[in-house]
ROLUM-572606 format. One record per residue (C-alpha): residue number from 1; residue in three letters; chain; x, y, z. Coordinates in nm, 3 decimals. Layout:
+-----+-----+---+---------+---------+---------+
:   k :   r : c :    east :   north :      up :
+-----+-----+---+---------+---------+---------+
: NUM : ALA : A :       X :       Y :       Z :
...
+-----+-----+---+---------+---------+---------+
# end
This chain:
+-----+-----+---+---------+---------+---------+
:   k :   r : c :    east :   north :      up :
+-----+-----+---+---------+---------+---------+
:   1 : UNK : A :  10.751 :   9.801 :  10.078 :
:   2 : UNK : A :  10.740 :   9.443 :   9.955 :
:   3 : UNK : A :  11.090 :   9.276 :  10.007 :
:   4 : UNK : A :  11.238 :   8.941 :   9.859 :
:   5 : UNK : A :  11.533 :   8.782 :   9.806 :
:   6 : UNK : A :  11.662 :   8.424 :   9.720 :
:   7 : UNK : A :  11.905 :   8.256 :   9.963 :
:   8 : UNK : A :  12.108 :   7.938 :  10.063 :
:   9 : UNK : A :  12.007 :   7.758 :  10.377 :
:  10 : UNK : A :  12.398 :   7.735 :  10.542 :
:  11 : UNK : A :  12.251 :   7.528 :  10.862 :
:  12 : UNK : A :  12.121 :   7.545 :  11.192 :
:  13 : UNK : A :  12.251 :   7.700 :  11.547 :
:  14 : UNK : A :  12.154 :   7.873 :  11.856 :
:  15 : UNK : A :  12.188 :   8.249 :  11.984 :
:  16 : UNK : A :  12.142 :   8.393 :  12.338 :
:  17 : UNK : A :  11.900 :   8.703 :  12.338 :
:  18 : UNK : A :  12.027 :   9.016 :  12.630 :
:  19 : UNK : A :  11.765 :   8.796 :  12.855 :
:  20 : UNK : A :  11.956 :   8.516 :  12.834 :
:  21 : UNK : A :  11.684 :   8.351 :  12.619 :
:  22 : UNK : A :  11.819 :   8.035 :  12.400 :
:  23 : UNK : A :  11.672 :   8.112 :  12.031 :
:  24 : UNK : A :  11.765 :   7.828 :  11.782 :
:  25 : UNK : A :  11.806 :   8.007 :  11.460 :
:  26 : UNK : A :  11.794 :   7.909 :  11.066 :
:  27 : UNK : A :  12.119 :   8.066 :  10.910 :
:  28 : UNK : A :  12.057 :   8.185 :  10.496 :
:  29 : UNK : A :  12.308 :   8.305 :  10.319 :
:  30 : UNK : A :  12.068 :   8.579 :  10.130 :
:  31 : UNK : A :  12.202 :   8.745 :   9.836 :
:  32 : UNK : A :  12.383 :   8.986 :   9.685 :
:  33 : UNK : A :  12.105 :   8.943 :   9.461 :
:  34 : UNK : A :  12.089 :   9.112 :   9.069 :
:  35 : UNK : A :  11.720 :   9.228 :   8.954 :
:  36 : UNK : A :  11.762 :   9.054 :   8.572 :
:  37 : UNK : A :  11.508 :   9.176 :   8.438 :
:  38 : UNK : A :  11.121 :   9.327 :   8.522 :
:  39 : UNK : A :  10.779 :   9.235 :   8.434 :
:  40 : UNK : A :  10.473 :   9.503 :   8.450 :
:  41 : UNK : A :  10.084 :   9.429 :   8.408 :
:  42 : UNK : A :  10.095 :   9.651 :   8.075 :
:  43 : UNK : A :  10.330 :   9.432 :   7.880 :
:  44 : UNK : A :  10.311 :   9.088 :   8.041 :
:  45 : UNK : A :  10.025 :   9.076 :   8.249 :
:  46 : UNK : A :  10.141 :   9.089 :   8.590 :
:  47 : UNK : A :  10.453 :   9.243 :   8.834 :
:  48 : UNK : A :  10.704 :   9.076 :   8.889 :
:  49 : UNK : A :  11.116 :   9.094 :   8.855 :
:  50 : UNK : A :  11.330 :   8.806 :   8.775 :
:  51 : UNK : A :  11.659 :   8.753 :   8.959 :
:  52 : UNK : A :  11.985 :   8.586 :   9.006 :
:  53 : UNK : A :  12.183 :   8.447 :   9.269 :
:  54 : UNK : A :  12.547 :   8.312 :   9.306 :
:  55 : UNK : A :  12.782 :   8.373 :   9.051 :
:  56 : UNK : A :  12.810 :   8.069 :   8.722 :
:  57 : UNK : A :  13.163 :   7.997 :   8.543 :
:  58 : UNK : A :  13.064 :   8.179 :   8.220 :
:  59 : UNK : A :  13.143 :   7.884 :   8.009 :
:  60 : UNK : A :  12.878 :   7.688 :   8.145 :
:  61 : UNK : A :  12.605 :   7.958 :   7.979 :
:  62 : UNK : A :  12.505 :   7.941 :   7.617 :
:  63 : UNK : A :  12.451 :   8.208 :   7.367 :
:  64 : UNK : A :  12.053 :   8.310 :   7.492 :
:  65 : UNK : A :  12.171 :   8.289 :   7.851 :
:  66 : UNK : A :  12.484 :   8.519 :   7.774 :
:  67 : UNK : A :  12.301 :   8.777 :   7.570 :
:  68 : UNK : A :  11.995 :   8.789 :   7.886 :
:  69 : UNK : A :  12.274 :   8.849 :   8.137 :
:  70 : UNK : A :  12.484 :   9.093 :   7.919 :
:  71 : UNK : A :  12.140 :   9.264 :   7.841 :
:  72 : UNK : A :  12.108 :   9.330 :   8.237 :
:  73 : UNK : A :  12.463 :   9.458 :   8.291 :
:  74 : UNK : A :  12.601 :   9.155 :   8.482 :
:  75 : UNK : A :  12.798 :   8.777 :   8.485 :
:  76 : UNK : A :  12.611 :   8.432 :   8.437 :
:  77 : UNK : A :  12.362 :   8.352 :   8.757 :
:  78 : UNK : A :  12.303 :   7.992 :   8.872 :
:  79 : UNK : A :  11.993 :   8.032 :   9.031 :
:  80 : UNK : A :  11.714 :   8.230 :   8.808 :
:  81 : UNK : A :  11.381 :   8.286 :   8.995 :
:  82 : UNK : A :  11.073 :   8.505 :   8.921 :
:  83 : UNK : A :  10.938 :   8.690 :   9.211 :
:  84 : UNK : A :  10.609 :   8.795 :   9.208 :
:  85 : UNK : A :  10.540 :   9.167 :   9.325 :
:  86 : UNK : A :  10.238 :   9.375 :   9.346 :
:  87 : UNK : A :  10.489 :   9.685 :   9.331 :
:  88 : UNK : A :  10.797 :   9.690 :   9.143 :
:  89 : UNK : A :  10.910 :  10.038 :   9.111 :
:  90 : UNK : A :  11.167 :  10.048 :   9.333 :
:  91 : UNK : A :  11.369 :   9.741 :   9.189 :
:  92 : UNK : A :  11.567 :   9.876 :   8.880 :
:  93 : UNK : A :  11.711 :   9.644 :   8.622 :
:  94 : UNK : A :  12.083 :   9.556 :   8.706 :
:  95 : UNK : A :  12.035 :   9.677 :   9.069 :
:  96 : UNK : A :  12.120 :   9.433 :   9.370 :
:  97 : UNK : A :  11.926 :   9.298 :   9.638 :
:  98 : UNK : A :  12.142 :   9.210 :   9.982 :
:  99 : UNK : A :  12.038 :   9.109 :  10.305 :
: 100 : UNK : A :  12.003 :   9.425 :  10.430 :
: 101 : UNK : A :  11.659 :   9.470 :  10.264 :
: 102 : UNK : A :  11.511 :   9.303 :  10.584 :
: 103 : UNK : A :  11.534 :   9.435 :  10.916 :
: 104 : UNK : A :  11.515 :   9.248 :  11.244 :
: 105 : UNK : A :  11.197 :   9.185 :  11.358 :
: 106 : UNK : A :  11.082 :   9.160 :  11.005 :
: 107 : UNK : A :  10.803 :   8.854 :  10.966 :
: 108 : UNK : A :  10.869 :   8.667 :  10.668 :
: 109 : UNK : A :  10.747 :   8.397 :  10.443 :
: 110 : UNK : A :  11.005 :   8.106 :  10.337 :
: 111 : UNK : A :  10.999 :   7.869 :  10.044 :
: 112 : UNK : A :  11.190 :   7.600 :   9.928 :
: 113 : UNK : A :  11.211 :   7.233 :   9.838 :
: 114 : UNK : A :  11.177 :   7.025 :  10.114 :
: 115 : UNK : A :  11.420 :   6.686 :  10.223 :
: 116 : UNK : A :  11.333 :   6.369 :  10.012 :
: 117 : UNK : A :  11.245 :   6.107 :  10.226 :
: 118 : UNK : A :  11.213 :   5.862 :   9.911 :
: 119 : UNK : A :  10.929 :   5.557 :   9.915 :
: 120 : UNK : A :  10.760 :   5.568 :  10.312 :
: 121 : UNK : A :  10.462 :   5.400 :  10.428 :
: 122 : UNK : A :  10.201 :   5.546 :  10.565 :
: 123 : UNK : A :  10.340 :   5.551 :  10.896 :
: 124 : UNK : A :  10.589 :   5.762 :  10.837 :
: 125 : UNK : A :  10.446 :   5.947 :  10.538 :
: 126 : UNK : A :  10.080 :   6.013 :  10.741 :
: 127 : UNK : A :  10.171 :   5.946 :  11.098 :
: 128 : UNK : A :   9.905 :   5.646 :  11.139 :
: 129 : UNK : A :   9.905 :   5.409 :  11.406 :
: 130 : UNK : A :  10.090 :   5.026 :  11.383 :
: 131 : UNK : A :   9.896 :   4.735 :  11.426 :
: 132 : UNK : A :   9.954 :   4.496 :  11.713 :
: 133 : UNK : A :  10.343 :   4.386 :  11.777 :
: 134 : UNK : A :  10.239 :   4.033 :  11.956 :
: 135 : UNK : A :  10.374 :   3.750 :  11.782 :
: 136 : UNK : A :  10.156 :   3.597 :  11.455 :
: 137 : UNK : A :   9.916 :   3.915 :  11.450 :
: 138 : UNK : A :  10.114 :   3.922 :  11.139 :
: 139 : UNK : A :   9.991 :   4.278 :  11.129 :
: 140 : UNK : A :  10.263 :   4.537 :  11.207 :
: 141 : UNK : A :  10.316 :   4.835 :  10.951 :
: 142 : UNK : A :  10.083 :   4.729 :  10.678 :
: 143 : UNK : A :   9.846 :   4.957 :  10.540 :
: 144 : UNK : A :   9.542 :   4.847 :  10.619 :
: 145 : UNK : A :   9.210 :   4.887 :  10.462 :
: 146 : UNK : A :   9.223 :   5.056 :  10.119 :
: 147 : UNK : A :   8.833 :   5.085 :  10.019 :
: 148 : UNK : A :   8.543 :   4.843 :  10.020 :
: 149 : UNK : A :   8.465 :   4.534 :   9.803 :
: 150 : UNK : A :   8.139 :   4.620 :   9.703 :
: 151 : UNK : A :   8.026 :   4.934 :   9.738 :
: 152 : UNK : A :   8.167 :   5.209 :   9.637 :
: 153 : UNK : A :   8.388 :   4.949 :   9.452 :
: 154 : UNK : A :   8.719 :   5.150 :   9.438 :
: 155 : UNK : A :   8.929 :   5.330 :   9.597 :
: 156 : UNK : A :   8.878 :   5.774 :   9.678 :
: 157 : UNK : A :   9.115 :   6.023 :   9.528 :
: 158 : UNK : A :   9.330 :   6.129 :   9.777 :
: 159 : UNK : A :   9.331 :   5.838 :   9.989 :
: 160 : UNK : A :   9.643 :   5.827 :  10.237 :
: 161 : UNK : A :   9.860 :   5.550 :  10.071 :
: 162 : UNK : A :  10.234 :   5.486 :  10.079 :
: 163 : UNK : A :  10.434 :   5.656 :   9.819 :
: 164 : UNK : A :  10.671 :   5.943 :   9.758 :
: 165 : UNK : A :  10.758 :   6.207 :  10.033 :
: 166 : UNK : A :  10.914 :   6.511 :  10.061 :
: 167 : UNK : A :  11.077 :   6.658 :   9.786 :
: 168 : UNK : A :  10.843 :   6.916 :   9.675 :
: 169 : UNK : A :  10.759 :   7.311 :   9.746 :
: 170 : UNK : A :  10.722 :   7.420 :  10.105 :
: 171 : UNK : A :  10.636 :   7.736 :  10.231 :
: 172 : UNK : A :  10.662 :   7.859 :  10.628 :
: 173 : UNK : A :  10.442 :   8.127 :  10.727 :
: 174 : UNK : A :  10.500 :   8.433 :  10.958 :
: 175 : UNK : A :  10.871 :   8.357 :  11.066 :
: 176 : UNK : A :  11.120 :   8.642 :  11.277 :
: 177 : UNK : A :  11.373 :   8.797 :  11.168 :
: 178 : UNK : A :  11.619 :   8.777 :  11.468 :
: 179 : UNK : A :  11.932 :   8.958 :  11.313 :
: 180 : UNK : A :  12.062 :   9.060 :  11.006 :
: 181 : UNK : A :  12.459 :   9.063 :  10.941 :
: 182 : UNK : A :  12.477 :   9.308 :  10.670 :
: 183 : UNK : A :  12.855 :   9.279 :  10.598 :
: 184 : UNK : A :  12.834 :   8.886 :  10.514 :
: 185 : UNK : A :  12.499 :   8.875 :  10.377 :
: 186 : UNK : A :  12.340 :   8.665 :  10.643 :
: 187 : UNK : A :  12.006 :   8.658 :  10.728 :
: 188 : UNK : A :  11.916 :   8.445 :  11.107 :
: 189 : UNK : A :  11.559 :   8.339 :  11.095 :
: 190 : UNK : A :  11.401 :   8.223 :  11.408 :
: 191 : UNK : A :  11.295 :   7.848 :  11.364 :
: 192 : UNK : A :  11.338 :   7.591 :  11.121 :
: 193 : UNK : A :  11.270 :   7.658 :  10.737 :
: 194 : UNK : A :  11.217 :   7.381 :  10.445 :
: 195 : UNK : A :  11.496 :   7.185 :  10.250 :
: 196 : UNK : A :  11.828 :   7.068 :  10.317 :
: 197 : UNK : A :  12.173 :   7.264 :  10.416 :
: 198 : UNK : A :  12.269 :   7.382 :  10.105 :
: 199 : UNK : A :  11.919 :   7.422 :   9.970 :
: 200 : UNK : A :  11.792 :   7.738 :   9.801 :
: 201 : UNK : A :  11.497 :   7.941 :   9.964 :
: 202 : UNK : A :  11.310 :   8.213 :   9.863 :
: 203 : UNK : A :  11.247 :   8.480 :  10.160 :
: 204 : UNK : A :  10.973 :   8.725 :  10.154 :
: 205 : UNK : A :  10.762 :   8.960 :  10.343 :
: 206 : UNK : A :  10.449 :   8.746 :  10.530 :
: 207 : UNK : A :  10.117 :   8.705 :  10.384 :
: 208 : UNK : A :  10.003 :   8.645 :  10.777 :
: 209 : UNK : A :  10.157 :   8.909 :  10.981 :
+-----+-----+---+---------+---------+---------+
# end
């Protein structure tokens, strides 16, 4: 069975396993999650089901928003993602998702947006080596050679240069499950996973088991 839900990264902590093992674990509050509405190959294409996640002040919705909402049997979402699915028969419109859908020692998939770092150089941004530190090598952090003069003339596509990091769509492959607490709706993942506390991930079953 393909499982997914969409979460909130809560933070980061540690948990002793019956061997006394220290595992640091990701804590995601994952779900309850309402299926809003289904997509099939027939009509649009492709599988998929759309869903919602955390509850939205219904004031804050406008009339099309309302009427999608009302049409699936529930209140105003803040978060509205599409999950893809080869199989969706077994998600019903209206129905929710919780955290129980996973089991420990599930291997999952995680997406989200990862930290902003803002403007970085390409020490930071590409992990390249500093120049000399000695006094009037004048040559510290700077980037270096961009291209030659001559020949080609310019400068190759994708050429490591300073500029904007983080901040975009990350995905981490083939993480554990370590234990699911079913009555709160938490999910501990073993491991790190992308974005800041309070970010929104998407968990799923692993392409890469």
């Amino acid at each position: 069975m393909e499982k997914a839900i969409i979460g909130r990264k809560l933070g980061m902590t540690q948990i002793f396993t019956q061997e006394g093992k220290v595992v640091p674990v990701t804590v995601i509050q994952a779900g309850p999650c309402t299926v809003l509405q289904k997509k099939t190959v027939e009509k649009e294409g492709y599988n998929s089901i759309q869903v919602g996640f955390e509850e939205m002040r219904a004031n804050l919705a406008n009339k099309p928003k309302k009427g999608h909402f009302e049409k699936a049997g529930t209140t105003p979402k803040r978060i509205v993602r599409e999950l893809r699915l080869d199989n969706t028969d077994l998600y019903e419109v209206g129905a929710e998702i919780t955290a129980d859908v996973f089991a420990t020692g599930d291997k999952v998939d995680v997406s989200g947006i990862s930290k902003g770092k803002g403007f970085q150089g390409t020490i930071k941004r590409w992990g390249m080596h500093r120049g000399p530190m000695s006094h009037g090598s004048k040559y510290h952090r700077a980037t270096g050679s961009a291209g030659a003069a001559s020949d080609p003339s310019r400068t190759f596509k994708n050429k490591r240069m300073p500029g904007h990091m983080g901040n975009k769509k990350t995905t981490v492959l083939n993480l554990e499950v370590v234990e699911i607490l079913a009555e709160k709706n938490i999910i501990l993942i073993k491991g790190g996973v992308p974005g800041p506390n309070k970010g929104y991930v998407v968990i799923k079953n692993t392409t890469k088991a």
